[in-house]
C-alpha positions in Angstrom: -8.0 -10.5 -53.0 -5.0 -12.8 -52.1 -4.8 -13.1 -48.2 -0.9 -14.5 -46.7 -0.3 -15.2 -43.4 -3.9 -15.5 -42.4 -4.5 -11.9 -41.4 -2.5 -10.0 -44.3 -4.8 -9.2 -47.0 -2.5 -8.2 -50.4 -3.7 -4.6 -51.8 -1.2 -4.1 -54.2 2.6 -4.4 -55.3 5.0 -1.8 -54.9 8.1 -3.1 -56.0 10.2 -6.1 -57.3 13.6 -6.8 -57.3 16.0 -10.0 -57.7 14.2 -12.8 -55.7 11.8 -10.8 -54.2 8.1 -8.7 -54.6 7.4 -5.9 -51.9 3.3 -5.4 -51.2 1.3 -3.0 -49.9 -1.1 -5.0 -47.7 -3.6 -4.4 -44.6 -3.4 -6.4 -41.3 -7.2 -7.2 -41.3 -6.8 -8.3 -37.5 -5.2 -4.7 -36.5 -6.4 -3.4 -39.5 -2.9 -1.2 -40.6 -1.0 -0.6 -43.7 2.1 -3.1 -43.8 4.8 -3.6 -46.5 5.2 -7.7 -47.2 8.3 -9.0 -48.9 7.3 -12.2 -50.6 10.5 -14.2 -52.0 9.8 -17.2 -53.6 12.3 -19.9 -52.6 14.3 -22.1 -55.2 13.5 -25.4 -56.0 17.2 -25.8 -55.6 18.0 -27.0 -51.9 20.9 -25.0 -51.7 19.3 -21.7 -53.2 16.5 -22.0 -50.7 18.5 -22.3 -48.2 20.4 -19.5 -49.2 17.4 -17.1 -49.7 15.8 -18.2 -46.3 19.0 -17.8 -44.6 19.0 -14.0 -45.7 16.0 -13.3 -45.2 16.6 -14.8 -41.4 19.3 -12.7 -41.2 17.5 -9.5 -41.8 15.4 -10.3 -39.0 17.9 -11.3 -36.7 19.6 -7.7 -37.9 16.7 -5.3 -37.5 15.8 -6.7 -34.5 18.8 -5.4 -32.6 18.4 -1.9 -34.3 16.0 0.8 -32.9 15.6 3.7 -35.4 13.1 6.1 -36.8 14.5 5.3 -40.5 14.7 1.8 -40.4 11.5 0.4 -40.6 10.7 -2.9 -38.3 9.9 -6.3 -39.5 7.1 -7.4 -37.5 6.7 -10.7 -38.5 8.0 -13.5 -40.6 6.5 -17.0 -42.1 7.2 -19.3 -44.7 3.7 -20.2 -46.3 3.0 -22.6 -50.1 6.7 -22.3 -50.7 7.8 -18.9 -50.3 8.6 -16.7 -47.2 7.5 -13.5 -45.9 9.2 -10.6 -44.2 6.2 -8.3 -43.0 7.9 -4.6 -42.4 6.7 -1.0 -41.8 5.2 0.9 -44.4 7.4 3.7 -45.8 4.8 6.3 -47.4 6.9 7.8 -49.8 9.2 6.7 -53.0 12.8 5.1 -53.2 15.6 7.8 -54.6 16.1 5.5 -58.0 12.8 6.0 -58.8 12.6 10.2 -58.0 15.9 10.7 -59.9 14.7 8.6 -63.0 11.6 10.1 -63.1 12.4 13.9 -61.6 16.3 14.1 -62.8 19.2 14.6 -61.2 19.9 16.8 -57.8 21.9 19.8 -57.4 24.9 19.7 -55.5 23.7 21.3 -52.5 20.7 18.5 -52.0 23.4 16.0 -52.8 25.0 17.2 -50.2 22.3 17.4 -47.4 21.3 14.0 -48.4 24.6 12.4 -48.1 24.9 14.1 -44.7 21.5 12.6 -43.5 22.7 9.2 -44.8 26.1 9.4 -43.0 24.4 9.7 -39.5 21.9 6.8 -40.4 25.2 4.5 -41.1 26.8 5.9 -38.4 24.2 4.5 -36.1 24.6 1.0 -37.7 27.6 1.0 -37.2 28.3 2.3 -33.5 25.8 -0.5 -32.8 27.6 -3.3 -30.5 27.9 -5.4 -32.7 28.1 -3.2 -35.5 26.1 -3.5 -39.0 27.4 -3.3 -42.2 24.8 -2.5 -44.3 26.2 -4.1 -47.4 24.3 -3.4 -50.4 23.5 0.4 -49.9 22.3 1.6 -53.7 19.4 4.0 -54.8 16.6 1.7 -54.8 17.5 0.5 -51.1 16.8 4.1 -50.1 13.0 5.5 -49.3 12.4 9.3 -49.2 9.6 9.0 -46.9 6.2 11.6 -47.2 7.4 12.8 -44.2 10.7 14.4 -45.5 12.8 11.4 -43.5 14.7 9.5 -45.4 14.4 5.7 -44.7 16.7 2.5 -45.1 15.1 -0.4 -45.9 16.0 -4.1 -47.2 18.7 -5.3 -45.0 18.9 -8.8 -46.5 22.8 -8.3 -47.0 23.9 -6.4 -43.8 26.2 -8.2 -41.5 27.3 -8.0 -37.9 30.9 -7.4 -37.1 31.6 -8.9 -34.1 35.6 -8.7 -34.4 37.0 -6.7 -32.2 38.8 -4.4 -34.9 35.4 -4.1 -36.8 36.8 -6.5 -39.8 35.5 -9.1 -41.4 36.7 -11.5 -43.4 34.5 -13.2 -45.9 36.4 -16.3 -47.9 33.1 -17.4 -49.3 29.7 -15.1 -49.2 30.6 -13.8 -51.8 31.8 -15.9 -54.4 29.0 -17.9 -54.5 26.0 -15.3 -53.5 27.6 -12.0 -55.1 23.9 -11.8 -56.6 23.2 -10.0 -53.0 25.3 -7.1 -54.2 24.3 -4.8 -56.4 27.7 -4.1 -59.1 27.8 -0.2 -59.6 27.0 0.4 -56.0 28.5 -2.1 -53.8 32.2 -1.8 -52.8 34.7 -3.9 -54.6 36.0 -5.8 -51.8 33.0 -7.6 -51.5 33.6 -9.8 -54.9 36.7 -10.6 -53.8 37.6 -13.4 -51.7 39.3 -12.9 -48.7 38.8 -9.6 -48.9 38.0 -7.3 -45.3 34.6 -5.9 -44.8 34.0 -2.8 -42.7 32.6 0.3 -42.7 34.6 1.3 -45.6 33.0 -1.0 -47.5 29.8 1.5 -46.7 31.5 4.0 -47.0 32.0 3.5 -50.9 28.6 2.3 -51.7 27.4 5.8 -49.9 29.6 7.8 -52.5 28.5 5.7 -55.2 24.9 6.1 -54.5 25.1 10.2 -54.5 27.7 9.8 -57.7 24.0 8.4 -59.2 21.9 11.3 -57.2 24.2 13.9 -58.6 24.5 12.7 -62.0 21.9 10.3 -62.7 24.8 7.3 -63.8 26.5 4.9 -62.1 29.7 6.0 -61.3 31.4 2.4 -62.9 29.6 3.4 -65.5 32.6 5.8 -67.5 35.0 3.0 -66.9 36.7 5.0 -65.0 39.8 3.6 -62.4 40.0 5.5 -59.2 43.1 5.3 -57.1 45.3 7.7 -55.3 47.7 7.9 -57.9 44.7 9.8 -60.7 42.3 11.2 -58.3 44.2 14.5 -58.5 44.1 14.4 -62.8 40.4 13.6 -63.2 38.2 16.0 -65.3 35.7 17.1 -62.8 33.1 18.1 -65.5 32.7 15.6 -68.4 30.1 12.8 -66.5 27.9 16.3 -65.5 25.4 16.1 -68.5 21.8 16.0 -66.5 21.7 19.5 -64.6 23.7 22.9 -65.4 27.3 23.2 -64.0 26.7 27.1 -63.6 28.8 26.4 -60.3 31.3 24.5 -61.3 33.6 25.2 -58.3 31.2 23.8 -55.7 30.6 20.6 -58.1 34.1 19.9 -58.4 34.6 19.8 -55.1 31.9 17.7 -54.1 33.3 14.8 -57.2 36.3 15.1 -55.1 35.1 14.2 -52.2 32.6 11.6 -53.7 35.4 10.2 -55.9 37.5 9.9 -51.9 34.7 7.7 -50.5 34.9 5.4 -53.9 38.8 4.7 -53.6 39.4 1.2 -54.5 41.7 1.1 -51.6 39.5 0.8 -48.4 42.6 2.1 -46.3 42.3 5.3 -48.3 38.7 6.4 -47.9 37.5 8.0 -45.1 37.6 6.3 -41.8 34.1 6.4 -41.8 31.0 8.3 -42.4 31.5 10.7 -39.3 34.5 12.0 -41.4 32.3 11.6 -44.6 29.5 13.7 -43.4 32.3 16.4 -42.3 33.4 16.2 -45.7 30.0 17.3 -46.7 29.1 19.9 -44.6 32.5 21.6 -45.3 31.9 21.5 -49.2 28.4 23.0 -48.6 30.1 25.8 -46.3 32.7 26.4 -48.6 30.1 26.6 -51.7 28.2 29.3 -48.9 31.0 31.0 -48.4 32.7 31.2 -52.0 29.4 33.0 -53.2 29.9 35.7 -50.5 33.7 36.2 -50.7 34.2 36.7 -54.7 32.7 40.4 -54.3 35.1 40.9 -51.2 38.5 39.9 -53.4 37.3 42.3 -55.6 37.2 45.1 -53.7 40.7 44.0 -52.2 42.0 44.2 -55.3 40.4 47.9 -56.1 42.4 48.8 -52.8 45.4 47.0 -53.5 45.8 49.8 -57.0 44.4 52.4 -55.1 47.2 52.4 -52.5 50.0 51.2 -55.4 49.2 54.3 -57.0 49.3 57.0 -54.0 53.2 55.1 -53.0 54.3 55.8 -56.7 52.8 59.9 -56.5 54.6 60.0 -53.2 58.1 59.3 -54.6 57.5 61.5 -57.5 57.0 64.2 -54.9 60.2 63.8 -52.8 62.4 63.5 -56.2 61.1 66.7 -57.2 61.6 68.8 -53.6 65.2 67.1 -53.9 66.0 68.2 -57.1 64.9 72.1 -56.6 67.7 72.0 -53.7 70.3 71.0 -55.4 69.9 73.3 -58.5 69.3 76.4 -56.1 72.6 75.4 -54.1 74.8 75.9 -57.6 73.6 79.1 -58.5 74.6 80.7 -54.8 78.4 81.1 -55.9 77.9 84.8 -57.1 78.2 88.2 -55.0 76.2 89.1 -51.6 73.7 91.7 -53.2 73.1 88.8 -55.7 73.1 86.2 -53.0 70.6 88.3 -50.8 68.0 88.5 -54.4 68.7 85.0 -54.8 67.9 84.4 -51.0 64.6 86.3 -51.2 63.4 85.1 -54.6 64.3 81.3 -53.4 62.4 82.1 -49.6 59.5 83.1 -52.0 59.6 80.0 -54.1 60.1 78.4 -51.1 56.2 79.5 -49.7 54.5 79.2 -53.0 56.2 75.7 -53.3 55.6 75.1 -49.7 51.6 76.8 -50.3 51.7 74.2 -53.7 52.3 71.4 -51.5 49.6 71.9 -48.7 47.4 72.5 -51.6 48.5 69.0 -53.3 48.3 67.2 -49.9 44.8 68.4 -48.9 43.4 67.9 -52.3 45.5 64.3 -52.3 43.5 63.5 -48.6 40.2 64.7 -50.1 40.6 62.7 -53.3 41.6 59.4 -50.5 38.5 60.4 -48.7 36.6 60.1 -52.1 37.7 57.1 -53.4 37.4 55.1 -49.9 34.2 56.5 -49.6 33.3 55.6 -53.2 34.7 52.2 -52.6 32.6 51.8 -49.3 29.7 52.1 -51.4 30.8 49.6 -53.9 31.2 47.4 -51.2 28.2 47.9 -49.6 26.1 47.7 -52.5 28.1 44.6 -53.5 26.8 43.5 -50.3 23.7 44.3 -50.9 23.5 42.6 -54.0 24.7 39.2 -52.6 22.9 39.2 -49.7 19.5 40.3 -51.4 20.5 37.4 -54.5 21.2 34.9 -51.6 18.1 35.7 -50.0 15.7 35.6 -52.5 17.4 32.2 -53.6 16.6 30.8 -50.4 13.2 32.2 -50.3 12.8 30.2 -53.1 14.2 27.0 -52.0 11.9 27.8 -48.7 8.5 28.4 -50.4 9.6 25.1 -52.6 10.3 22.7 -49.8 7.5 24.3 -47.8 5.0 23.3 -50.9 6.4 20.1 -51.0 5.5 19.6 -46.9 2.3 20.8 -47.3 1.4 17.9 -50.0 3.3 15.5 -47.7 1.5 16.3 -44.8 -1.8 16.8 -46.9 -1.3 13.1 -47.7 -0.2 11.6 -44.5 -2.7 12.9 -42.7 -6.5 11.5 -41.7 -8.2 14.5 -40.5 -10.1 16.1 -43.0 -9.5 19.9 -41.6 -6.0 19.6 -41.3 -5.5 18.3 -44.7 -8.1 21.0 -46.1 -5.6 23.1 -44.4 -2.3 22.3 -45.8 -3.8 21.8 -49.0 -4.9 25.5 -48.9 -2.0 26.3 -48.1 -0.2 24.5 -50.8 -2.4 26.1 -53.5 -1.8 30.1 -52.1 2.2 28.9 -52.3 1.9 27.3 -56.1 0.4 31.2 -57.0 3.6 32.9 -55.7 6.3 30.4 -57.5 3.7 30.0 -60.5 4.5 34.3 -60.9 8.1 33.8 -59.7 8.5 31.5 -62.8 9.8 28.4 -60.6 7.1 26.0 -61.5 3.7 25.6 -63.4 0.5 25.8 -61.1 -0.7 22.0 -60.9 -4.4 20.3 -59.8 -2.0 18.1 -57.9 -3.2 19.5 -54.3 -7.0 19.6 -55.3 -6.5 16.3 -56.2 -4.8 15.5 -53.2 -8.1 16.8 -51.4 -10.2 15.2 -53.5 -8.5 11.5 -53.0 -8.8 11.8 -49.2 -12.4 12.6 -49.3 -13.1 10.1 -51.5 -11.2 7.6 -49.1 -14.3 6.2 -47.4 -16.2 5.6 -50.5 -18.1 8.7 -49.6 -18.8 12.1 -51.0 -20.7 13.7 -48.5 -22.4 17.3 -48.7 -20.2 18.6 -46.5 -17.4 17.7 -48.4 -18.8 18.5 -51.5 -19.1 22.4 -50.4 -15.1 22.6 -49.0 -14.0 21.0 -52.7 -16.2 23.5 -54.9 -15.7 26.0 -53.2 -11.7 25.6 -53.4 -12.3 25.1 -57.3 -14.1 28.2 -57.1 -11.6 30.0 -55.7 -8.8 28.9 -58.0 -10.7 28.6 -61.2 -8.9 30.9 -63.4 -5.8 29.6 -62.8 -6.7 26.0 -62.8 -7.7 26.4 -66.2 -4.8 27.4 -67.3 -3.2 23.9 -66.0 -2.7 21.4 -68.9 -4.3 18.7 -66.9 -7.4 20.8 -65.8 -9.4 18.4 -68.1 -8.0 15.3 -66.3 -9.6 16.3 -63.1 -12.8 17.2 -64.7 -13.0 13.8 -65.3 -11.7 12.9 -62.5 -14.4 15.2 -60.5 -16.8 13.4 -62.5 -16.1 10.0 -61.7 -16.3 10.8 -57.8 -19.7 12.1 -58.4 -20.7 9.8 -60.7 -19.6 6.8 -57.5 -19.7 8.5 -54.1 -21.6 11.5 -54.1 -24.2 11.2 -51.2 -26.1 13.4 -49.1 -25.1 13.6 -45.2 -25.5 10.5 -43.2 -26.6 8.6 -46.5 -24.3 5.8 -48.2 -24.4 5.1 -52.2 -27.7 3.5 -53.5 -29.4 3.4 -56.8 -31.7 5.7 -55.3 -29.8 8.8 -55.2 -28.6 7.8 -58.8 -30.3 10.6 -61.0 -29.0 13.3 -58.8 -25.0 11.7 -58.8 -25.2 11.2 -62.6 -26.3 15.0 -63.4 -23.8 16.2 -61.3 -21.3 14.1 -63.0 -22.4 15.0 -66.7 -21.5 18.6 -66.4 -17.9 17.9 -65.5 -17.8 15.4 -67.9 -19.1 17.6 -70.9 -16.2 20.1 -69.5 -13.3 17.0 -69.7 -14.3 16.3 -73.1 -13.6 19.6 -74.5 -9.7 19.2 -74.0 -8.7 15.9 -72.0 -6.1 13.6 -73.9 -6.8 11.4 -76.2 -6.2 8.4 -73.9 -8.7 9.4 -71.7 -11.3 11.3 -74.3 -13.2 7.3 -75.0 -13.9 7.1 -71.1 -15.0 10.4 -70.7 -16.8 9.9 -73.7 -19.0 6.8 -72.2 -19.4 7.9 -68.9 -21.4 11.3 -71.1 -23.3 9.4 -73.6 -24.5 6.9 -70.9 -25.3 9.6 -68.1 -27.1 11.4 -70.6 -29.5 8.9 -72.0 -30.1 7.2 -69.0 -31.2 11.0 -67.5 -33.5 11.2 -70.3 -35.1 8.0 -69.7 -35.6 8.7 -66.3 -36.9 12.1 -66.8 -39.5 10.4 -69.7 -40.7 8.2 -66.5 -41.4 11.7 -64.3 -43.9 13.0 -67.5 -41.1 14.4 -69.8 -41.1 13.3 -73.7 -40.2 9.6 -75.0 -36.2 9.3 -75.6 -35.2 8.9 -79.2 -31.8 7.4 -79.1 -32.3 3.4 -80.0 -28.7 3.4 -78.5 -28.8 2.8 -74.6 -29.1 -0.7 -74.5 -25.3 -1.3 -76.9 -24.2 1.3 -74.6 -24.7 0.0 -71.6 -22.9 -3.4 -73.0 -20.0 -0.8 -73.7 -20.3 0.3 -70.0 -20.1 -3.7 -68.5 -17.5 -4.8 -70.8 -15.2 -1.8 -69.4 -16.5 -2.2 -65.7 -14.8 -5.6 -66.0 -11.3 -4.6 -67.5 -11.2 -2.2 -64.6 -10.2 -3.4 -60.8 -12.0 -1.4 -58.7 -15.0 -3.4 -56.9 -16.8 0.1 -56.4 -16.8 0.5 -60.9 -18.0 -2.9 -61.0 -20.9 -2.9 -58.9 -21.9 0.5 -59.9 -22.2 -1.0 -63.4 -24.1 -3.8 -61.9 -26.5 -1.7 -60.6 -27.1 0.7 -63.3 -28.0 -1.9 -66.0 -30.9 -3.6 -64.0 -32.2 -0.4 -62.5 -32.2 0.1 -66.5 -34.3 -3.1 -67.4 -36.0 -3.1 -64.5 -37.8 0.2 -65.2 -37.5 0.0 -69.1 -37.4 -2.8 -70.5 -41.1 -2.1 -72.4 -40.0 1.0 -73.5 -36.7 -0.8 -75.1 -39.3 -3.6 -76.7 -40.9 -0.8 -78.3 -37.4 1.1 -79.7 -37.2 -3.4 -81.7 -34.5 -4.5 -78.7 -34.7 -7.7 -79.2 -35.5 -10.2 -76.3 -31.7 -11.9 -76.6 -29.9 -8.4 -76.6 -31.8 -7.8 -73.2 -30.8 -11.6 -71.9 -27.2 -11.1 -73.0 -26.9 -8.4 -71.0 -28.7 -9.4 -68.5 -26.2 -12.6 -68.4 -23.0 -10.1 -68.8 -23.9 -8.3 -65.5 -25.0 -11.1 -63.8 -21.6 -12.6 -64.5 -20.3 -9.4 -63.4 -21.5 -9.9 -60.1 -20.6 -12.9 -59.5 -17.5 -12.1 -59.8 -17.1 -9.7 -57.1 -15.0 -10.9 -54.1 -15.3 -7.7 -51.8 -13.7 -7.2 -48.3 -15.7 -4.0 -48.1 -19.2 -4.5 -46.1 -21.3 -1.9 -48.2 -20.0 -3.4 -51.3 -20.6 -6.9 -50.3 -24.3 -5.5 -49.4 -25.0 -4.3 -52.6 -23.5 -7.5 -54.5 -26.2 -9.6 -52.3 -29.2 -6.8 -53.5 -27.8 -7.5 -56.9 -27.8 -11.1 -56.6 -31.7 -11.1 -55.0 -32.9 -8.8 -57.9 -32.1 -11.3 -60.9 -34.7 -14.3 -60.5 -37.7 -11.7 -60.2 -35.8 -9.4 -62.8 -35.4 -12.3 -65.6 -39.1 -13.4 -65.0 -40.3 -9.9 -65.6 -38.2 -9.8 -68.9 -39.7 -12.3 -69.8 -43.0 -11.6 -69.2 -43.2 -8.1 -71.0 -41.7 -10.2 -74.1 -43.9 -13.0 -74.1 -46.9 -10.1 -74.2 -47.2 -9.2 -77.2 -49.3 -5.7 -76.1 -46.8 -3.1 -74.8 
């Protein structure tokens, strides 16, 4: 393993990008997980001192910012022509890389996340001087195990020491625009003479959740934004990775996205304080839209309701009117007939009078119907929305709680907090696998499984909390498409770590870790995919004859596969495509604990003495090979190394007899 800096041993890269390569490494002095940045620096004088510059800069940056989401740069070294920035480990995955791989957001996430971004700017730039970070974009941003999100890479931030929070940059970028990142980065800052401020943030911030909403670069439709179209633009034709079903609450978050990406800085927001309002007033609105469209409704059902008792009302008074009148006209004749016409208009009078109470107590009961048939519509309306609503945030809940369980599962190191979570995370994964959100996964036994594994150790103990989890979750494991890919993978710790408590790995527990490890690999073979069916394959076939030549040594009868020996070439030519030290050595071992108890018994199945040597060479080649960090596999590489002068002789020796 490649060591920098004289303490930071190199485990693995994480990223590249331009100039540089990100690492994961471990600080063998304090002996924690850092991320190096290792830019290699142009043979070009100028270039180099470009590079080294920035990368002085972001030092000289983060060093004035104290944040929970920025991660520190704790050292800095040039070494064999390149430099090194050595930052904080982020235990999680940038947001390019979860939209290219996941898809797109919704709205509503978009939203959250853009609000949790605003403050982080915000910080920057209330700082005194304040930051300009510069070259926000996707892959600049870490969603961190630990559901924070995380800025990192500041090689292009600046300091804005003017007193009106401008700068002016004649130069930078002209000749080092390769430190901005087109799509994302704010026009201004390809222009010379151009003013740099938090605006220029600002932008890059709408640009980068244009990308989380919609999985393109905004710059990508060609598309001019300016005060004068903003108003005009189709809010729905660059929405093609994730269903508009809302297409209210997505238009209005493009509008205020499409605010922040004006090309004139003096008409985006002032800055992200009035961005993040932005925001949280499209999510309220989007909240509150759901809940009011029932309401107008039932306005509107009230609105006719009343419309039609006014026009009944009139109709009523034009009648009463028009009875009057005619009865006046006809009272021109004599008294006698005057009196009759009196008496019989009194009488119309009462039943008229009894018609009309009758009308307006029947018209009161028929109100008192229909507002109490419309207070049920609105209450059940309410019902409706607020039990939709509800179980739509029960859903969201048990999905973000899953997802903190397997983040906490993974961050932690205490075995009974992450059996916990992950417990916890498989009873979850039943309810939303019957609520039709997502398929059950092995993902959290998995998760359990690579923690206890961690140490190079299976113990007993540990052994007992895994099977009995599988146990428990059997039936619907099974059902999992990659079921078969943890057999195998269930196999291979056993085959490696399994020990008993207080014991490490040694060929003398062998037997028993190989015939655990057969049965889940005869299980993996019966459906695991075809990239993966040739290893499971090998690791069968050579568990299973060496278990029979071992149990022909304890009285059982003589093996009669000729096989083993080709097999076990097989089993050292893949040991050393593969680039874990703990596959190599365990391949080591298991070919001369081979010859070294069977090598007659091969001579009498016509091995031939150079087929033994050969492979005898191979795996001592193997060894040799192995450059371990790891004490117990530096132990066994030493036993390994002891065991092949004495081993060779006895070859030899059983060949040169000719009695077997």
């Amino acid at each position: 393993m490649v060591c920098v800096g004289g303490r930071y041993q190199i485990l693995g890269k994480l990223g590249a990008g331009g100039t540089s390569t990100v690492y994961l490494a471990v600080d063998n002095v304090l002996h924690k997980q850092w991320a190096v940045k290792e830019t290699a620096t142009d043979s070009d004088d100028d270039k180099k001192a470009l590079i080294l510059q920035s990368l002085r800069a972001e030092v000289e940056v983060l060093n004035h910012c104290n944040h929970p989401s920025i991660p520190r740069i704790v050292d800095f070294f040039e070494e064999n022509g390149r430099a090194y920035a050595v930052r904080d480990y982020v235990d999680g995955f940038s947001l390019k890389s979860m939209i290219l791989q996941e898809g797109v957001m919704n709205p509503a996430e978009v939203c959250n996340l853009g609000i949790r971004l605003c403050g982080l700017l915000q910080y920057l730039h209330s700082l005194n001087p304040s930051i300009v970070y510069c070259d926000l974009k996707p892959s600049n941003i870490m969603l961190g195990a630990d559901s924070k999100v995380y800025l990192i890479d500041f090689g292009s931030a600046l300091e804005i020491k003017n007193k009106d929070g401008v700068l002016v940059q004649p130069s930078r970028f002209k000749q080092d625009a390769r430190f901005a990142t087109r799509g994302f980065a704010a026009p201004e800052l390809f222009k010379t003479e151009s003013k740099i401020g938090v605006f220029t943030d600002v932008y890059s911030l709408g640009a980068t959740l244009w990308f989380a909403l919609t999985g393109k670069c905004f710059s990508d439709n060609n598309e001019t934004i300016n005060s004068g179209n903003s108003g005009h633009y189709d809010a729905t034709k660059h929405f093609t990775n994730f269903d508009l079903a809302d297409g209210g609450f997505a238009n209005n978050l493009q509008s205020v996205l499409m605010r922040a990406m004006l090309e004139n800085p003096l008409e985006r927001y002032a800055d992200c304080k009035e961005f993040a309002q932005s925001l949280e007033d499209c999510l309220e609105n989007y909240l509150g839209d759901n809940l009011d469209s029932d309401v107008e409704g039932i306005e509107n059902i009230r609105s006719r309701v009343n419309h039609y008792k006014n026009n009944r009302r009139d109709r009523r008074k034009s009648s009463r009117r028009s009875i009057r009148k005619n009865s006046h006209k006809k009272s021109s004749g004599n008294t006698h007939r005057n009196i009759v016409i009196k008496i019989i208009c009194c009488i119309l009078m009462v039943i008229i009078g009894c018609f009309l109470i009758g009308t307006s107590l029947h018209s009161l009961t028929s109100n008192s119907q229909i507002n109490s048939r419309k207070n049920d519509y609105a209450r059940v309306a309410r019902d409706n929305d607020e039990k939709r609503n509800k179980n739509a945030i029960e859903k969201i809940s048990d999905v973000e709680k899953y997802k903190n369980y397997m983040r906490t599962a993974a961050k932690s190191m205490d075995s009974k907090q992450v059996i916990q979570n992950v417990k916890q995370a498989m009873r979850l994964q039943i309810k939303l696998f019957n609520a039709n959100i997502q398929p059950f996964s092995i993902q959290p036994i998995l998760r359990l499984l690579v923690h206890q594994i961690e140490d190079f150790r299976w113990t007993l103990d540990e052994r007992e909390d895994f099977t009995a989890l599988i146990n428990e979750y059997k039936n619907m494991l099974k059902k999992s498409e990659d079921w078969y890919e943890l057999c195998l993978s269930v196999g291979k710790a056993y085959w490696y770590y399994s020990v008993e408590n207080g014991e490490e790995v040694s060929d003398s527990n062998r037997k028993t870790r190989i015939t655990a490890a057969s049965e889940w690999f005869k299980e993996a073979l019966e459906g695991v995919k075809s990239k993966d069916y040739e290893l499971a394959s090998m690791y069968y076939s050579v568990g299973s004859e060496y278990l029979s030549f071992a149990s022909y040594a304890e009285g059982q009868p003589k093996p009669q596969n000729f096989d083993y020996i080709k097999k076990l070439h097989n089993f050292i030519e893949n040991a050393k495509k593969n680039q874990n030290e703990i596959v190599k050595i365990d391949a080591c071992e298991l070919v001369f604990n081979s010859l070294k108890s069977w090598t007659g018994l091969f001579k009498s199945y016509a091995v031939s003495q150079d087929s033994i040597e050969n492979i005898f060479d191979n795996t001592l080649d193997l060894a040799r090979s192995i450059k371990s960090q790891n004490k117990n596999v530096d132990n066994r590489v030493k036993q390994i190394m002891s065991q092949a002068d004495p081993l060779i002789d006895s070859i030899e020796n059983i060949f040169d007899n000719s009695d077997i």
